[in-house]
C-alpha positions in Angstrom: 0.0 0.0 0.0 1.4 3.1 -1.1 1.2 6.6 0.5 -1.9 8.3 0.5 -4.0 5.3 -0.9 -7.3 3.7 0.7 -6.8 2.5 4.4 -8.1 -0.7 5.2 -11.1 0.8 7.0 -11.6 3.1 4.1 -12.0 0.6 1.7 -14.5 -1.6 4.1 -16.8 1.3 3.9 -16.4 2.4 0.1 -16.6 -1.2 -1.5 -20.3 -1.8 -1.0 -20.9 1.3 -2.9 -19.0 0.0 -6.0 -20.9 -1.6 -9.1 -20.4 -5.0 -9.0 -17.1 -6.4 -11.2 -17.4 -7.4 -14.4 -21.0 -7.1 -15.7 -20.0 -6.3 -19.0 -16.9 -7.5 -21.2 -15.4 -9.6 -18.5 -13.2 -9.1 -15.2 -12.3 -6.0 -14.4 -9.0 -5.4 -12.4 -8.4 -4.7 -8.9 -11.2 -2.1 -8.0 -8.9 -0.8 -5.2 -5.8 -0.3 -7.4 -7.8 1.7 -9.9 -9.6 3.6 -7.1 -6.3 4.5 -6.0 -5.1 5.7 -9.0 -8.1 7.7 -9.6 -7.2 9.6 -6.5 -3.9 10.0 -6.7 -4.5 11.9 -10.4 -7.1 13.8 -8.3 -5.1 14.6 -5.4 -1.9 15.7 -8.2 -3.4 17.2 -11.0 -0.8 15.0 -13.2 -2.3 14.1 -16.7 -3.7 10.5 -16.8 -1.2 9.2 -19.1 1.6 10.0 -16.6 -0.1 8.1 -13.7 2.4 5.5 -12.1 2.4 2.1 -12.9 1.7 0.6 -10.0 -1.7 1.2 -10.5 -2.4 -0.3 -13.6 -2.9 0.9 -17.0 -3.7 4.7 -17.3 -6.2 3.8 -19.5 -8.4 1.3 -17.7 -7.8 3.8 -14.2 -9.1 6.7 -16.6 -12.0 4.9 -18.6 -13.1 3.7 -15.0 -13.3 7.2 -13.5 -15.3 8.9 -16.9 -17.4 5.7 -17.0 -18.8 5.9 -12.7 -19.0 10.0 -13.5 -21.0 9.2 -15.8 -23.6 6.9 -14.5 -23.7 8.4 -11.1 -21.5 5.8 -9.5 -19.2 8.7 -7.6 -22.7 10.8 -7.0 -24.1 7.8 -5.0 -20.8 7.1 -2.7 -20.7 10.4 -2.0 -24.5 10.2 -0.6 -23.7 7.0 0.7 -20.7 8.9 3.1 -23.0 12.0 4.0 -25.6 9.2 5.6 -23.4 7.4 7.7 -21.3 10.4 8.7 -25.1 12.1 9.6 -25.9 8.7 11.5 -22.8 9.2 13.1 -23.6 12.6 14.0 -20.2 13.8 12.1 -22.3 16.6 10.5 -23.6 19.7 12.0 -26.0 20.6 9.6 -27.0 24.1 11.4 -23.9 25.3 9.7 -25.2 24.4 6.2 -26.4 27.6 4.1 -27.8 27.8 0.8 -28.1 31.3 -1.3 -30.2 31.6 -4.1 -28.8 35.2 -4.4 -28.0 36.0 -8.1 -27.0 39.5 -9.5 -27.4 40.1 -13.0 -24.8 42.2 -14.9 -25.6 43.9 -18.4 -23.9 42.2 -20.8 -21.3 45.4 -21.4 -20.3 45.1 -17.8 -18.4 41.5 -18.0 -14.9 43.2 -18.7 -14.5 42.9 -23.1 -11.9 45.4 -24.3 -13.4 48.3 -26.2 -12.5 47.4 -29.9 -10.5 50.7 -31.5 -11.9 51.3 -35.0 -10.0 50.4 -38.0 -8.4 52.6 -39.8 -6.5 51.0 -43.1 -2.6 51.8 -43.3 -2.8 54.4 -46.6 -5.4 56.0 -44.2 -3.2 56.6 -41.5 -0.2 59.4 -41.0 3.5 58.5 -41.6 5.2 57.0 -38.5 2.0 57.0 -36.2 -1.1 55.0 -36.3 -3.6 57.8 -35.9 -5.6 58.9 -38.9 -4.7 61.3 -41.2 -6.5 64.4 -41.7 -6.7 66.6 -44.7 -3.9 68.5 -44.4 -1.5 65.5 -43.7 -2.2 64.1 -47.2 0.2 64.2 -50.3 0.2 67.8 -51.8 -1.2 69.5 -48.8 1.5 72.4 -48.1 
């Protein structure tokens, strides 16, 4: 067991909450190895395919993770946790607050640089990039 993976305990309470092995195309590999490695990416921020061996193929760790996003498999552990830690009482839920605040902005206010209007290079004076007026032009003494 490496540093920062699954304790023993850890795993007891995650691994009920897990779909069950190999429903479709087979076996799958070790669900704690891959669990692993899905939190050590997390915990990093290193791109999948640089993920350490030792926890399988970056591939299989990374299809694993899109696949339970995807079908609410990491939705339901995570309610699965906030029961037992509220049966537990490990939650004080008189410190939960939810705002439905908004404040609208008008469009103009989100920050856009003011676009400059174009003015084409024969347009412009010699050595600058302002326009030229009439009495820059050729012949204009």
């Amino acid at each position: 067991m490496g540093r920062g993976d699954l304790a023993n305990a850890e795993w007891a309470r995650l691994e009920p909450q897990l779909p069950l092995s190999g429903q479709r195309g087979g076996r799958w590999n070790d669900q704690r190895k891959v669990i692993n490695g899905i939190l050590f990416r997390v915990g990093t921020g290193i791109p999948w395919r640089d993920l350490p061996e030792r926890f399988g193929r970056w591939k299989t760790v990374y299809e694993r993770h899109r696949r339970w996003s995807a079908d609410g498999t990491w939705d339901g552990i995570l309610d699965a946790a906030q029961a037992d830690a509220d049966l537990a009482g490990r939650i004080d839920w008189s410190m939960v607050s939810v705002d439905s605040t908004s404040c609208r902005a008008h469009q103009r206010a989100a920050g856009a640089r003011k676009k400059k209007p174009h003015v084409p290079k024969e347009g412009r004076r010699p050595g600058t990039t302002a326009p030229m007026r009439d009495s820059d032009g050729p012949g204009a003494d």
